[in-house]
C-alpha positions as a printed Julia matrix, in Angstrom:
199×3 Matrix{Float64}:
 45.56  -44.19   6.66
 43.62  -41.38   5.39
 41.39  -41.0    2.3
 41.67  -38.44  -0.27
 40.99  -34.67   0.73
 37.64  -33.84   1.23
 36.06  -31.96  -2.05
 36.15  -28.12  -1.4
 32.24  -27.6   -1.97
 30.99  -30.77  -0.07
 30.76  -30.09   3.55
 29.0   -33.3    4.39
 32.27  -34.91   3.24
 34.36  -31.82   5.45
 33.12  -32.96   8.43
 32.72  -36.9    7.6
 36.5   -36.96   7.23
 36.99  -34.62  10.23
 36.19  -37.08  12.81
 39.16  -38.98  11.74
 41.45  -35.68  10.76
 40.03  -33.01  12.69
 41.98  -30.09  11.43
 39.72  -30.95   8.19
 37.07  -28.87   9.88
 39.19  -25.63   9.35
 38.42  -25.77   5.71
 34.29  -25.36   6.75
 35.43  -22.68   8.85
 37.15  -20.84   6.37
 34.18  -21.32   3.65
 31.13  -19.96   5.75
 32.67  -17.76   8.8
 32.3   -14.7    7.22
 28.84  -15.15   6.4
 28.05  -16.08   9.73
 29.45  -13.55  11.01
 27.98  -10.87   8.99
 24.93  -11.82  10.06
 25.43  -11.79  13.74
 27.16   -8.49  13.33
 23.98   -7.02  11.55
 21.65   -8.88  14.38
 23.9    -7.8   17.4
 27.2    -5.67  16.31
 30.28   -6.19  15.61
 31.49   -7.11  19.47
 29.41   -9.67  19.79
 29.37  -10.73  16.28
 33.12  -12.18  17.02
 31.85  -14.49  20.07
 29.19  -15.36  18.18
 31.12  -16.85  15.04
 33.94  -18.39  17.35
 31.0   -20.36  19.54
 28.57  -21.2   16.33
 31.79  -23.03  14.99
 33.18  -24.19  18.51
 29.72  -25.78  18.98
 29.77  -27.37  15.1
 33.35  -29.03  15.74
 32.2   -30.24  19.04
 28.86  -31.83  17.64
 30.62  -33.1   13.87
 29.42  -36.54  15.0
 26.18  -36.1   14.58
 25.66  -33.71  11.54
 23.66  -35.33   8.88
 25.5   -36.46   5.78
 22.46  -36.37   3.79
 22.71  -32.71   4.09
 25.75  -31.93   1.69
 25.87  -27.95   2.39
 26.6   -27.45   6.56
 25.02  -23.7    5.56
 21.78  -24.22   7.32
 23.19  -26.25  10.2
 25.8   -23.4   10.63
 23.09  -20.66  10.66
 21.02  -22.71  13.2
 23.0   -22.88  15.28
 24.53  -19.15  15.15
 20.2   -18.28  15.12
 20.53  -20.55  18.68
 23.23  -18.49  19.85
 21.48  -15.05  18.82
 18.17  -15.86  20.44
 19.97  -16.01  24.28
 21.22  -12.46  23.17
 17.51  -11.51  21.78
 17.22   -9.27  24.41
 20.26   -7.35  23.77
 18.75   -7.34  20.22
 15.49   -5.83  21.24
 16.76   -3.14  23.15
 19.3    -2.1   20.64
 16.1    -1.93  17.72
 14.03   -0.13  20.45
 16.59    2.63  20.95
 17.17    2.61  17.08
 13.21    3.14  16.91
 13.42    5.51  19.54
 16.33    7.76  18.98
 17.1     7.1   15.1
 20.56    6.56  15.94
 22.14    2.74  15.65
 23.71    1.44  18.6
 25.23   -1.18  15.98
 26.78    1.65  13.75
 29.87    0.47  13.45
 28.74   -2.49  11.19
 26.65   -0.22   9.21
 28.5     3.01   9.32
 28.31    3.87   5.35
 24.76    5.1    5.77
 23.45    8.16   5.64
 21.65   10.26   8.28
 18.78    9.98   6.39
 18.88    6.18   5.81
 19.26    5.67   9.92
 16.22    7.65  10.29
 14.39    5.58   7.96
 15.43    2.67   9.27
 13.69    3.84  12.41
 10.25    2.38  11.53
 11.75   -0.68  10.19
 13.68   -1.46  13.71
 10.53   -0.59  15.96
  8.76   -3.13  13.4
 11.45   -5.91  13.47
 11.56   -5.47  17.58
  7.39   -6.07  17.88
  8.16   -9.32  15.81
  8.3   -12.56  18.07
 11.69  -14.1   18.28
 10.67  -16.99  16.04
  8.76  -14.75  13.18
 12.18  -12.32  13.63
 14.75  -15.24  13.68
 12.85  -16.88   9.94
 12.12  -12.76   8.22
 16.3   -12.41   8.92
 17.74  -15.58   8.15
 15.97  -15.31   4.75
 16.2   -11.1    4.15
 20.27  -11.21   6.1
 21.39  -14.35   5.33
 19.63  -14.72   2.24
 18.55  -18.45   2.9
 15.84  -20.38   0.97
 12.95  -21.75   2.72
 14.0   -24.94   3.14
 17.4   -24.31   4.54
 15.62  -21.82   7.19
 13.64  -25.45   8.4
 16.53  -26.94   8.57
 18.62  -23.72  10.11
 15.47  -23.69  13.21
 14.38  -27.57  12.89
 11.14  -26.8   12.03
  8.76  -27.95   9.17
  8.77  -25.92   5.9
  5.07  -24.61   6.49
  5.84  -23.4   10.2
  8.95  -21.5    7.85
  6.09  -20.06   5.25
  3.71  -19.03   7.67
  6.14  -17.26   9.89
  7.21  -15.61   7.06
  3.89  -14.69   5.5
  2.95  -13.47   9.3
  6.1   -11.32   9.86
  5.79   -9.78   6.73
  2.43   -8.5    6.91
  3.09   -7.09  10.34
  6.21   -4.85   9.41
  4.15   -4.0    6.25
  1.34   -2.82   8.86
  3.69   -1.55  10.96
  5.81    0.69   8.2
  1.98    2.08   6.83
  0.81    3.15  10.29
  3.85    4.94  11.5
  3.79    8.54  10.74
  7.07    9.58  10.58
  7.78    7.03   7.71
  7.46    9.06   4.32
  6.92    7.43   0.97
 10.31    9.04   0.49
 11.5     6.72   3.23
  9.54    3.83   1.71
 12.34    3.54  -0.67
 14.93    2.8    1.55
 12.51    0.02   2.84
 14.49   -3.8    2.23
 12.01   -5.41  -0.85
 11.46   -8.38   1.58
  9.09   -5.93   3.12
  6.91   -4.94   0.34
């Protein structure tokens, strides 16, 4: 026998009654794929972006037994796991920020193909800054700037304390703001086009 449907904004309840009904799951799917996926796409491309959402939720379903119900939103479990999956293609990431840095163009254009010449040159800076970053200070500055998570959900996302989150934070920061004020080629006009997480 089955209980009632699982409430559409609790995911702790989701995947509680998805171990007994497991098409359930679908519904958490549906709710916080496209998220996920925007952010892989805007930390790898679009190609990889797909194989990244299917596996982050492939990886959820297969490991539903042990997600903690005291944790009613799956969001920060979900990005943790996607952050996982991005960090074995950091170095994919890397070169793709270097060659932005490099070359001004953006070998993940297709995701972000509205913007201007201008813009991709001024986003030059910005990607030779975000590449320097270790992958831990770069995996906690995008998960809150890309994916627009709090503090606390980022410790959760990684599975690390909220101060490790802070101080990563506070050290990223101040090395793309050094970063953006040495580099020559980035103009105060350019400064605008800077994300505010920067400043």
């Amino acid at each position: 026998m089955t209980g009632p449907p699982a409430s559409a904004d609790d995911d702790a309840e989701v995947v509680a009654q998805s171990l007994e009904e497991p098409e359930i799951f679908a519904g958490l799917y549906d709710r916080h794929a496209p998220d996920i996926h925007r952010y892989a796409a805007r930390r790898l491309g679009e190609g990889a972006a797909d194989d990244i959402t299917a596996e982050t939720f492939l990886i959820a379903f297969r490991s539903r037994h042990r997600y903690d119900g005291s944790h009613r939103s799956a969001r920060p479990w979900l990005y943790g796991i996607a952050a996982h999956l991005i960090g074995k293609h950091r170095r994919s990431e890397e070169r793709g920020l270097r060659a932005l840095a490099r070359t001004g163009q953006d070998p993940v254009a297709a995701s972000w193909s509205d913007r201007s010449d201008d813009r991709i040159a001024a986003q030059a800076p910005l990607a030779a800054a975000l590449a320097a970053l270790s992958p831990g200070d770069r995996h906690v500055l995008l998960l809150v700037a890309w994916a627009d998570l709090g503090y606390q959900e980022v410790a959760e996302a990684l599975d690390i304390p909220l101060g490790t989150v802070r101080s990563r934070l506070n050290r990223a920061r101040r090395k793309v703001r050094e970063a953006l004020r040495l580099d020559p080629s980035f103009t105060p006009d350019a400064m605008e086009l800077t994300p505010s997480w920067t400043k």
